[in-house]
mmCIF file of the C-alpha atoms, coordinates in Angstrom:
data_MODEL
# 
_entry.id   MODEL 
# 
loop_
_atom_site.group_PDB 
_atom_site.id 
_atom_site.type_symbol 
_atom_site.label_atom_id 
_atom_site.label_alt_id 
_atom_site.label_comp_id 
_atom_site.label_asym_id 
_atom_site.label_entity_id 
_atom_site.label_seq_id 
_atom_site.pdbx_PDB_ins_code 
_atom_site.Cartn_x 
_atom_site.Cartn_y 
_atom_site.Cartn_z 
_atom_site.occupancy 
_atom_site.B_iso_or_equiv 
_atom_site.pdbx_formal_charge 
_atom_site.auth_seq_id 
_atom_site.auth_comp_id 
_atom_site.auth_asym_id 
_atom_site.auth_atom_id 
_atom_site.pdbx_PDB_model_num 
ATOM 1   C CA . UNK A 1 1   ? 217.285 -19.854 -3.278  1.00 0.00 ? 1   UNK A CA 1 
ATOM 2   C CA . UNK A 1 2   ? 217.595 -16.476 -5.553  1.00 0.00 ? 2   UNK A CA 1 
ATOM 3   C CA . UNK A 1 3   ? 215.609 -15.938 -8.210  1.00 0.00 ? 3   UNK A CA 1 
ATOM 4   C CA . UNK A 1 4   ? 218.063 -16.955 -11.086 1.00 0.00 ? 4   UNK A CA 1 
ATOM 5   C CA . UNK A 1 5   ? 218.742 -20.069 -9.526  1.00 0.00 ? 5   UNK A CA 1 
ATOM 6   C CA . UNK A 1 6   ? 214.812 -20.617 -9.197  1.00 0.00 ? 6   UNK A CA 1 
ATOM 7   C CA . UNK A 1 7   ? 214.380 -19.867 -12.521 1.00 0.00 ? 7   UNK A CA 1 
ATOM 8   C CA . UNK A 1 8   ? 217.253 -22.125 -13.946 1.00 0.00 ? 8   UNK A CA 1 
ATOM 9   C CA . UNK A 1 9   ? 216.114 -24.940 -11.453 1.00 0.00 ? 9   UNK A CA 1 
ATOM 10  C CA . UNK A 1 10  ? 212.279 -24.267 -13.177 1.00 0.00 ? 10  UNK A CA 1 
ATOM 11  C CA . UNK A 1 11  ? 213.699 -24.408 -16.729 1.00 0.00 ? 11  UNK A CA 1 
ATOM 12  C CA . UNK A 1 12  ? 215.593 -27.690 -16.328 1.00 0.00 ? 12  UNK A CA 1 
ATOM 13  C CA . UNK A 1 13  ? 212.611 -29.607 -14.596 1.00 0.00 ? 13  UNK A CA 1 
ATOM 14  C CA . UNK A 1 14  ? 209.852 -28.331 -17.368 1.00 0.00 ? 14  UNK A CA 1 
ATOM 15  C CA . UNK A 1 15  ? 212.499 -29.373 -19.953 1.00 0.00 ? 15  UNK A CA 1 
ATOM 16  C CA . UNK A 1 16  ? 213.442 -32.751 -18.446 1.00 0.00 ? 16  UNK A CA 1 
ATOM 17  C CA . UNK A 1 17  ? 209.887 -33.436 -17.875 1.00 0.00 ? 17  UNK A CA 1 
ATOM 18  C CA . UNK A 1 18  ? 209.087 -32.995 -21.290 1.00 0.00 ? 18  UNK A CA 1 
ATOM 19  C CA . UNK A 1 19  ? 211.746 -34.935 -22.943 1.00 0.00 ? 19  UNK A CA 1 
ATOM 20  C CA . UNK A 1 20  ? 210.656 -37.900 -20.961 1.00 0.00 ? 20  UNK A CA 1 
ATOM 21  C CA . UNK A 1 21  ? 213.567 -37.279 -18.365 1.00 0.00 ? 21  UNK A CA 1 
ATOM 22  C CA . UNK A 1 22  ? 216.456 -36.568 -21.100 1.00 0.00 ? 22  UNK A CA 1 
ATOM 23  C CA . UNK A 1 23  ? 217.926 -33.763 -20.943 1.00 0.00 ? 23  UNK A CA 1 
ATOM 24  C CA . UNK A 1 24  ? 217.539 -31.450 -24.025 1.00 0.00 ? 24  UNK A CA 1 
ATOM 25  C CA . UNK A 1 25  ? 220.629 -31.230 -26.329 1.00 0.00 ? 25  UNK A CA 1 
ATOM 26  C CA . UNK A 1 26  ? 220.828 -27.413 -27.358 1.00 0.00 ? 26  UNK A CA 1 
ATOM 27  C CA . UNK A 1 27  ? 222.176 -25.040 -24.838 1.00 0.00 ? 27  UNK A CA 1 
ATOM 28  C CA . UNK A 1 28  ? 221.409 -21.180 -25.326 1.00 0.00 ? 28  UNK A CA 1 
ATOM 29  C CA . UNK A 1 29  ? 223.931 -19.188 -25.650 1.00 0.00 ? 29  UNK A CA 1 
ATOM 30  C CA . UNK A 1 30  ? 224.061 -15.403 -24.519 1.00 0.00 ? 30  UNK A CA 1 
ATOM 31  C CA . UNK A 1 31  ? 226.263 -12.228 -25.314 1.00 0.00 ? 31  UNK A CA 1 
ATOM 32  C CA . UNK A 1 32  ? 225.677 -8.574  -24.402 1.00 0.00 ? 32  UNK A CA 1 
ATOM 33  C CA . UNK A 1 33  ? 226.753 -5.267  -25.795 1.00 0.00 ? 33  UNK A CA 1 
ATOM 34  C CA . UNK A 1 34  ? 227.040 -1.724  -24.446 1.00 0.00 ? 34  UNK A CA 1 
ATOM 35  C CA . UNK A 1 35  ? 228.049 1.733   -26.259 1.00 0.00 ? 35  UNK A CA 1 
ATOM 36  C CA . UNK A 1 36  ? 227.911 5.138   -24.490 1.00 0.00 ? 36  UNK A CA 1 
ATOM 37  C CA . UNK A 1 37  ? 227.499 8.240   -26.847 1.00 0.00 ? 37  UNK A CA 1 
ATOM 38  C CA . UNK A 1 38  ? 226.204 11.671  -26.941 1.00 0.00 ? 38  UNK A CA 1 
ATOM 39  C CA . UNK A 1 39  ? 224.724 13.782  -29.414 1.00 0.00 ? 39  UNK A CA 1 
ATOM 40  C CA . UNK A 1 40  ? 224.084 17.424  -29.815 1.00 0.00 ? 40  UNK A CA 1 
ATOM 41  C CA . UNK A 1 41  ? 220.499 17.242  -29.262 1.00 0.00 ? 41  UNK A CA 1 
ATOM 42  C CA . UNK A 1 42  ? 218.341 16.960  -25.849 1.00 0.00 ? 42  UNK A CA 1 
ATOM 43  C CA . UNK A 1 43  ? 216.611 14.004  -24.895 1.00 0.00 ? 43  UNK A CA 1 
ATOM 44  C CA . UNK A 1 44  ? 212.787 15.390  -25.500 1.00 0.00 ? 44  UNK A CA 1 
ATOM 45  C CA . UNK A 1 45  ? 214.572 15.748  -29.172 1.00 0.00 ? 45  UNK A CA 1 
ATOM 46  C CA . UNK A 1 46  ? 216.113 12.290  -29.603 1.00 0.00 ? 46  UNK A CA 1 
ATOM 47  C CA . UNK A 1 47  ? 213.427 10.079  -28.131 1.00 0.00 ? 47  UNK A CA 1 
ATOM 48  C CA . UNK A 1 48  ? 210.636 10.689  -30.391 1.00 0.00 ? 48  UNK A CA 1 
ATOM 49  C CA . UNK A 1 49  ? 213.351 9.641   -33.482 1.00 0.00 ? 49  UNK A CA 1 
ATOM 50  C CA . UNK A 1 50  ? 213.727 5.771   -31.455 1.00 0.00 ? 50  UNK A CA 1 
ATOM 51  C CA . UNK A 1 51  ? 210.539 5.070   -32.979 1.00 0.00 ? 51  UNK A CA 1 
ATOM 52  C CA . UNK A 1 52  ? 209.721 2.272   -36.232 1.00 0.00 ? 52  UNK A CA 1 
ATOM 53  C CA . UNK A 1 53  ? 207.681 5.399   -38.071 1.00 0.00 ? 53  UNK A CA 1 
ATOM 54  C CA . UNK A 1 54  ? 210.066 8.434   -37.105 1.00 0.00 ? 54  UNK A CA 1 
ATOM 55  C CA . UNK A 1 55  ? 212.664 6.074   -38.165 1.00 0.00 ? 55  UNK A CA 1 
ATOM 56  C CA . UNK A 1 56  ? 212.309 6.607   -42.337 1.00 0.00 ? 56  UNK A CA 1 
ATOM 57  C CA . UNK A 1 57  ? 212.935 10.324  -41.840 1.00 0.00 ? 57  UNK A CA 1 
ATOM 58  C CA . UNK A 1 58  ? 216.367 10.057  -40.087 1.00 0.00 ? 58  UNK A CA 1 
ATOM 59  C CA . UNK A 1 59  ? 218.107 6.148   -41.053 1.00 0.00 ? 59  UNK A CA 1 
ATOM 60  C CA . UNK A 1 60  ? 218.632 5.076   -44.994 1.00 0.00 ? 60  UNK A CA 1 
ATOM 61  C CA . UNK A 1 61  ? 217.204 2.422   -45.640 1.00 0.00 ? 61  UNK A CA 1 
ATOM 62  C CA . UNK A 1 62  ? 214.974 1.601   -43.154 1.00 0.00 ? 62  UNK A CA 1 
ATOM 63  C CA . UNK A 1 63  ? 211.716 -0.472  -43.325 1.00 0.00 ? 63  UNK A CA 1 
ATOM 64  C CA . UNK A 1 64  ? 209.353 -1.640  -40.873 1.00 0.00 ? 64  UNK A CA 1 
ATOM 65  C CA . UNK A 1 65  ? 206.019 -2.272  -40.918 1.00 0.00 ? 65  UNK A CA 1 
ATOM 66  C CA . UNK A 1 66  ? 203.503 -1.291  -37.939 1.00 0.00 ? 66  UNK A CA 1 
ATOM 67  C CA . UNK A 1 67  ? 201.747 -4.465  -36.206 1.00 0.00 ? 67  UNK A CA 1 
ATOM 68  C CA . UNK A 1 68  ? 200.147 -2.862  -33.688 1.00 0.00 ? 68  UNK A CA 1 
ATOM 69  C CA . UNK A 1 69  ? 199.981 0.943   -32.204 1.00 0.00 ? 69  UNK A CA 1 
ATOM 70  C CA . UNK A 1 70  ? 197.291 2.919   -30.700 1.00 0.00 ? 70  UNK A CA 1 
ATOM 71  C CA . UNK A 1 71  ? 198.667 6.300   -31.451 1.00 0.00 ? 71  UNK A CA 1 
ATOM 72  C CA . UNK A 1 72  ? 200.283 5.172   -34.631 1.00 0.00 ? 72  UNK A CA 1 
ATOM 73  C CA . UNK A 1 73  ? 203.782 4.966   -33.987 1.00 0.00 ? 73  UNK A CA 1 
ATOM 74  C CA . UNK A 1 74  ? 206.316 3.755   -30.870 1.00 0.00 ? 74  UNK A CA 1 
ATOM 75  C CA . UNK A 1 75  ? 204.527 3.500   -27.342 1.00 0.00 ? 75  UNK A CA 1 
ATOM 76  C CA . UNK A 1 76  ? 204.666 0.696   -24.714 1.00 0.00 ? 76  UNK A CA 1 
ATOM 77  C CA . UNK A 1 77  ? 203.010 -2.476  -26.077 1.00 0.00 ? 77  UNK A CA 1 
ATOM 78  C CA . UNK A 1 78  ? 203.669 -1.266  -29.766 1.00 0.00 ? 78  UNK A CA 1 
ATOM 79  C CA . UNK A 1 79  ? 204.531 -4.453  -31.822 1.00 0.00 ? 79  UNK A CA 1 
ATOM 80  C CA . UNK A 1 80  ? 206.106 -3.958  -35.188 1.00 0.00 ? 80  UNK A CA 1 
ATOM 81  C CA . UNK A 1 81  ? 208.089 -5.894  -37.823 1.00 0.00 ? 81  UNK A CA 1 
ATOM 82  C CA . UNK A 1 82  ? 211.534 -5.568  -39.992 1.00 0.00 ? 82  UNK A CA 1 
ATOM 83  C CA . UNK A 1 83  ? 212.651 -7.752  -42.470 1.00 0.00 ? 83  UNK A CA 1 
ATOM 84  C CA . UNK A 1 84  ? 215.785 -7.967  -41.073 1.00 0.00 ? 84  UNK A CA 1 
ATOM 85  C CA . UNK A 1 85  ? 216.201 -11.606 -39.697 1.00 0.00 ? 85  UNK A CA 1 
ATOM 86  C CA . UNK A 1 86  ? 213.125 -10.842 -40.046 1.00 0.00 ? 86  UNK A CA 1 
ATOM 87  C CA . UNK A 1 87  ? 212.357 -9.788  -36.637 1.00 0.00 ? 87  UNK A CA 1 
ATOM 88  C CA . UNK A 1 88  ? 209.027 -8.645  -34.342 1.00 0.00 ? 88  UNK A CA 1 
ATOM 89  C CA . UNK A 1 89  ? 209.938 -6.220  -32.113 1.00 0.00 ? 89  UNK A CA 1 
ATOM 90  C CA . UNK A 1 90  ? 207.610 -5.315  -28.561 1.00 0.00 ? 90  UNK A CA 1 
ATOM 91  C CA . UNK A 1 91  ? 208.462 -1.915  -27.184 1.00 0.00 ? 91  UNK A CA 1 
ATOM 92  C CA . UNK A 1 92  ? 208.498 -3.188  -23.616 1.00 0.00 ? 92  UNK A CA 1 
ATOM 93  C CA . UNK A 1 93  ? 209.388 0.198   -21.641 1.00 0.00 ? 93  UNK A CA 1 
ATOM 94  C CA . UNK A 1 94  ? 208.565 4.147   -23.085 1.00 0.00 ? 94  UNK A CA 1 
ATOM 95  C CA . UNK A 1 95  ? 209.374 6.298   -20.767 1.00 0.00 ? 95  UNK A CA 1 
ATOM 96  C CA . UNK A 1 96  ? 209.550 9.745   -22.294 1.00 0.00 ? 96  UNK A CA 1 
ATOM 97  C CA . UNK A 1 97  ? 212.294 11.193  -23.049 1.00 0.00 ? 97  UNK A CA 1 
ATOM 98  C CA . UNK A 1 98  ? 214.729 8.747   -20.340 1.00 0.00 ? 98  UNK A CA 1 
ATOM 99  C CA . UNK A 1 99  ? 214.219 4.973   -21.455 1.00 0.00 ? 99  UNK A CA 1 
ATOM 100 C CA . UNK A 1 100 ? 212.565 2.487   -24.257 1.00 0.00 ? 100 UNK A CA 1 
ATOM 101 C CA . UNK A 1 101 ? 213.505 -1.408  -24.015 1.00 0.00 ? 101 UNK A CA 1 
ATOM 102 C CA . UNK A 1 102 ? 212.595 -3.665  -26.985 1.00 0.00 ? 102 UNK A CA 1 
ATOM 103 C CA . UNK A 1 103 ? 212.547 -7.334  -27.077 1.00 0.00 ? 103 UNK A CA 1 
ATOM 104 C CA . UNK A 1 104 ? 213.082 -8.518  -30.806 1.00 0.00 ? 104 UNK A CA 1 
ATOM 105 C CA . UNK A 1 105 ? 212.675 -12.002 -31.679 1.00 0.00 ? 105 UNK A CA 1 
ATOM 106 C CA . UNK A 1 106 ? 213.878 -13.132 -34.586 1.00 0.00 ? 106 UNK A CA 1 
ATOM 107 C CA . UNK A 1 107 ? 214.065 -16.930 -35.601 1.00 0.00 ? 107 UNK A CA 1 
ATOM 108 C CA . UNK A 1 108 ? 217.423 -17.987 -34.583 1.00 0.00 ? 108 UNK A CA 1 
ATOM 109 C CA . UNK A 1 109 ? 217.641 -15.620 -31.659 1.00 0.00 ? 109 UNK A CA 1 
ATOM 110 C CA . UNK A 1 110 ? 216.227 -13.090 -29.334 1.00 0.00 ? 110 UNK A CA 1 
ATOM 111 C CA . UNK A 1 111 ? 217.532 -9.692  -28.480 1.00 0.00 ? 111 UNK A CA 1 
ATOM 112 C CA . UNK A 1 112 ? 216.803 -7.795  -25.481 1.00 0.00 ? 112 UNK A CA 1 
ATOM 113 C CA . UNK A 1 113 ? 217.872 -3.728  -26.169 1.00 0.00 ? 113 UNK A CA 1 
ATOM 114 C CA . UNK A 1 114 ? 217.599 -0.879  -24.150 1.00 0.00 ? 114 UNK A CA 1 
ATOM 115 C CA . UNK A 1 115 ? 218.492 2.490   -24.831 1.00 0.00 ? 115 UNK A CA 1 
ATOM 116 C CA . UNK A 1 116 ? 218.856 5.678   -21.938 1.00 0.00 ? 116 UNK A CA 1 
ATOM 117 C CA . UNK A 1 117 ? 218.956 9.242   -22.494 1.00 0.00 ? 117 UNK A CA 1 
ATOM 118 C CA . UNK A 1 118 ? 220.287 11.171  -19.904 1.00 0.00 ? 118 UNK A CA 1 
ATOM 119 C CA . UNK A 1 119 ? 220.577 15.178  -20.421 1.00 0.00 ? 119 UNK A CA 1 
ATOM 120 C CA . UNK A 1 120 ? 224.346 16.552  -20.266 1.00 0.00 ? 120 UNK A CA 1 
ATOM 121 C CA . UNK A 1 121 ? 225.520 19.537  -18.957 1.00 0.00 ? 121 UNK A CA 1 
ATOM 122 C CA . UNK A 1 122 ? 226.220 21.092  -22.821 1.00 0.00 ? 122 UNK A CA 1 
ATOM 123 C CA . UNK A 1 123 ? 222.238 20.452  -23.230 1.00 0.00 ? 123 UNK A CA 1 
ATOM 124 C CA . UNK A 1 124 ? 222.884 17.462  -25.223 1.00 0.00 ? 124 UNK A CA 1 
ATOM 125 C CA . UNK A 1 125 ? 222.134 13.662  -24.615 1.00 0.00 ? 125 UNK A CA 1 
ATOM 126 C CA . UNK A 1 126 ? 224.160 10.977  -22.853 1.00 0.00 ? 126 UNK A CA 1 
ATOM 127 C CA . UNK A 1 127 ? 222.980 7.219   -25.112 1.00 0.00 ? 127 UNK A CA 1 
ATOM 128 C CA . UNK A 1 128 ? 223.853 3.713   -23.882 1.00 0.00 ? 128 UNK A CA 1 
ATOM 129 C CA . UNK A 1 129 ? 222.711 1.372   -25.896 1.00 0.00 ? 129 UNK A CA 1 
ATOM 130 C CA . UNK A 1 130 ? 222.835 -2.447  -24.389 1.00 0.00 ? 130 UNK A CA 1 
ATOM 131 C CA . UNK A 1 131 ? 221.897 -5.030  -26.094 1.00 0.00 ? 131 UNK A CA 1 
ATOM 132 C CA . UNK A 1 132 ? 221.953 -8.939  -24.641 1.00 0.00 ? 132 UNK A CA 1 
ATOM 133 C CA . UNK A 1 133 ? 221.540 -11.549 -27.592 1.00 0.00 ? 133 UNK A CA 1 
ATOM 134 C CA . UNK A 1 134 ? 220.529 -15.229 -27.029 1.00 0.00 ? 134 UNK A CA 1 
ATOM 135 C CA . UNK A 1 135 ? 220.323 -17.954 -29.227 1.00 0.00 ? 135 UNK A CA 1 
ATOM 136 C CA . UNK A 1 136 ? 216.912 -20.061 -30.048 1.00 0.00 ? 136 UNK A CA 1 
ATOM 137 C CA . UNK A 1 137 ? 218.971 -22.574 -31.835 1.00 0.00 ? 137 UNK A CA 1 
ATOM 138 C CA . UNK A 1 138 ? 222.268 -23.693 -33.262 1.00 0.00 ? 138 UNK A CA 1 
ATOM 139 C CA . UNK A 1 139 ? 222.617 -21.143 -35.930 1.00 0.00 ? 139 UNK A CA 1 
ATOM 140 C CA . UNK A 1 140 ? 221.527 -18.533 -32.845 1.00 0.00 ? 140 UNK A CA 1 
ATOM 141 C CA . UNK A 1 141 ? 223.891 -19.872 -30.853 1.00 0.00 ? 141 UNK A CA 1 
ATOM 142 C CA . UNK A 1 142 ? 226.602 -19.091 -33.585 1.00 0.00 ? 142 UNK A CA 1 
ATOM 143 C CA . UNK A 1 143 ? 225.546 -15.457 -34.147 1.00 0.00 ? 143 UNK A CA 1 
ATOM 144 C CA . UNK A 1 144 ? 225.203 -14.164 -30.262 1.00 0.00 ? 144 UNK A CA 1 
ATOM 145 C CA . UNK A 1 145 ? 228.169 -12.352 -30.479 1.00 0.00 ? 145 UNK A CA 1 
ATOM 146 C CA . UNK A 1 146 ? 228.167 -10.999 -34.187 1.00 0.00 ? 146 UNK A CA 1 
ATOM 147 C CA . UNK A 1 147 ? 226.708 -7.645  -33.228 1.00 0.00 ? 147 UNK A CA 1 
ATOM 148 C CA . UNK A 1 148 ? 229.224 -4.973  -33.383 1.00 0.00 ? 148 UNK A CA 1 
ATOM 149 C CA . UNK A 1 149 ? 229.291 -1.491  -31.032 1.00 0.00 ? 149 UNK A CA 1 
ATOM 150 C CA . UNK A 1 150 ? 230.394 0.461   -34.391 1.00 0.00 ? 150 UNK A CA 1 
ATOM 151 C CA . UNK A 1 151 ? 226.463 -0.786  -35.709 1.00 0.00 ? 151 UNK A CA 1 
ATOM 152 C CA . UNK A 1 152 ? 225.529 1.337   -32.345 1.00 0.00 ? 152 UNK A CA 1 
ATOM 153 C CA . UNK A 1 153 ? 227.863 4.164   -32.867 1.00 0.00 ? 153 UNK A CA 1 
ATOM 154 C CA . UNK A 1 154 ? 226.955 4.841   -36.566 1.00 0.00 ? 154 UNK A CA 1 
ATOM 155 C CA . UNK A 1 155 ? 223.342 4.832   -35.569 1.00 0.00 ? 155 UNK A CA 1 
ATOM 156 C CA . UNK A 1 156 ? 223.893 7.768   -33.139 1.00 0.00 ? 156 UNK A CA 1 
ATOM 157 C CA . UNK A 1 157 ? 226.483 9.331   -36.089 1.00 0.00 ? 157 UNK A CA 1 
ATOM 158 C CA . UNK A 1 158 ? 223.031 9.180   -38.374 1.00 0.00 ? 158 UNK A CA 1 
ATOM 159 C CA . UNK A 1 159 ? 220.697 10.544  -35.432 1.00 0.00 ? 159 UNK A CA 1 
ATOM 160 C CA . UNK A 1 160 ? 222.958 13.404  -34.846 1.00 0.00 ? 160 UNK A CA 1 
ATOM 161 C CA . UNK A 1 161 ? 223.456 14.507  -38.567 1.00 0.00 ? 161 UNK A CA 1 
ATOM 162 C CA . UNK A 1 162 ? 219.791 14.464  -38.796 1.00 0.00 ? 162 UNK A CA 1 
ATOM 163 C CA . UNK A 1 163 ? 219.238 16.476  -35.787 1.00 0.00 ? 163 UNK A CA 1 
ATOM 164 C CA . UNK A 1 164 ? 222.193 19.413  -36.806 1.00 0.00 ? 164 UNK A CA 1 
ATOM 165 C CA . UNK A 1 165 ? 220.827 19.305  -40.097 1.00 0.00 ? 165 UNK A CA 1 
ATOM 166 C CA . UNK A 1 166 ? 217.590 18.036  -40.330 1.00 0.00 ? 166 UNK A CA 1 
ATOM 167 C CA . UNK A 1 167 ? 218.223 15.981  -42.966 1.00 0.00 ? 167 UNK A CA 1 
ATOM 168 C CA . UNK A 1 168 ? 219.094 11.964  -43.668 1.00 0.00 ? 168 UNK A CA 1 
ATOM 169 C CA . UNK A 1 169 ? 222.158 11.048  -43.708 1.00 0.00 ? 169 UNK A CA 1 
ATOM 170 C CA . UNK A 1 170 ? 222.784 9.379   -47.107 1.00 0.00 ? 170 UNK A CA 1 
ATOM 171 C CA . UNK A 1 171 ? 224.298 5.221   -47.412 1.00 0.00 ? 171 UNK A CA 1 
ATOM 172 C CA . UNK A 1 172 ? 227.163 5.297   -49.897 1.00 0.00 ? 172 UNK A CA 1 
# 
């Protein structure tokens, strides 16, 4: 037996065992999402900016508040909060500057993201973004496949103006 079907098999028998032998009425359901860009910038330049504090000098409109950090802003284990949703978000992976993985819980769904950096051969950065959404309940279930790549792609648009320039990119 592979480990997904374990882990299915596991599921089902802790939830039929605690419904009394029923089986539970709400499915999950589960979407993912992937966008490739680039940016002008190397990755020891971009990954510092994929972090909750870094975030207010580069994306409008941005809050988040800090839960938890040794050093003060993102690093594995860092747990911080947005109102969006709202949502807690665990930086699960920070690998300087290649890879950081967050798992963001919100209350009608959880979202796995990852994002790569991989250095091109103009000295720039290589992004993929994926993203895998699944719902908690009915009104996650509804929502798993909401997200939109053009979220993803103006997010690198904003981290690129503020790397030529500097400067934020102003909403509107």
């Amino acid at each position: 037996m592979n480990r997904k079907t374990f882990l299915k098999t596991l599921a089902f028998a802790a939830a039929t065992t605690a419904s009394g032998g029923a089986v539970p009425a709400f499915r999950a359901r589960r979407a993912a999402t992937e966008y490739i860009g680039e940016l002008s910038a190397p990755p020891e330049a971009v990954f510092p900016l994929l972090c909750p504090v870094r975030e207010y000098e580069w994306l409008d409109g941005w809050t988040g508040e800090m839960v938890y950090s040794e050093s003060g802003v993102a690093e594995e284990n860092c747990i911080f909060r947005t109102p969006l949703g709202p949502s807690t978000w665990n930086v699960d992976r920070y690998e300087p500057p290649k890879r950081t993985a967050f798992t963001v819980v919100a209350p009608e769904q959880v979202c796995r993201l990852t994002i790569t950096l991989e250095p091109t051969a103009a000295g720039g950065t290589r992004v993929t973004w994926k993203r895998i959404f699944t719902g908690l309940n009915e009104a996650g279930n509804a929502k798993v496949n909401s997200w939109s790549v053009d979220i993803d792609r103006a997010l690198m648009s904003k981290i690129d103006y503020f790397l030529k320039t500097g400067k934020m990119a102003r909403e509107g």
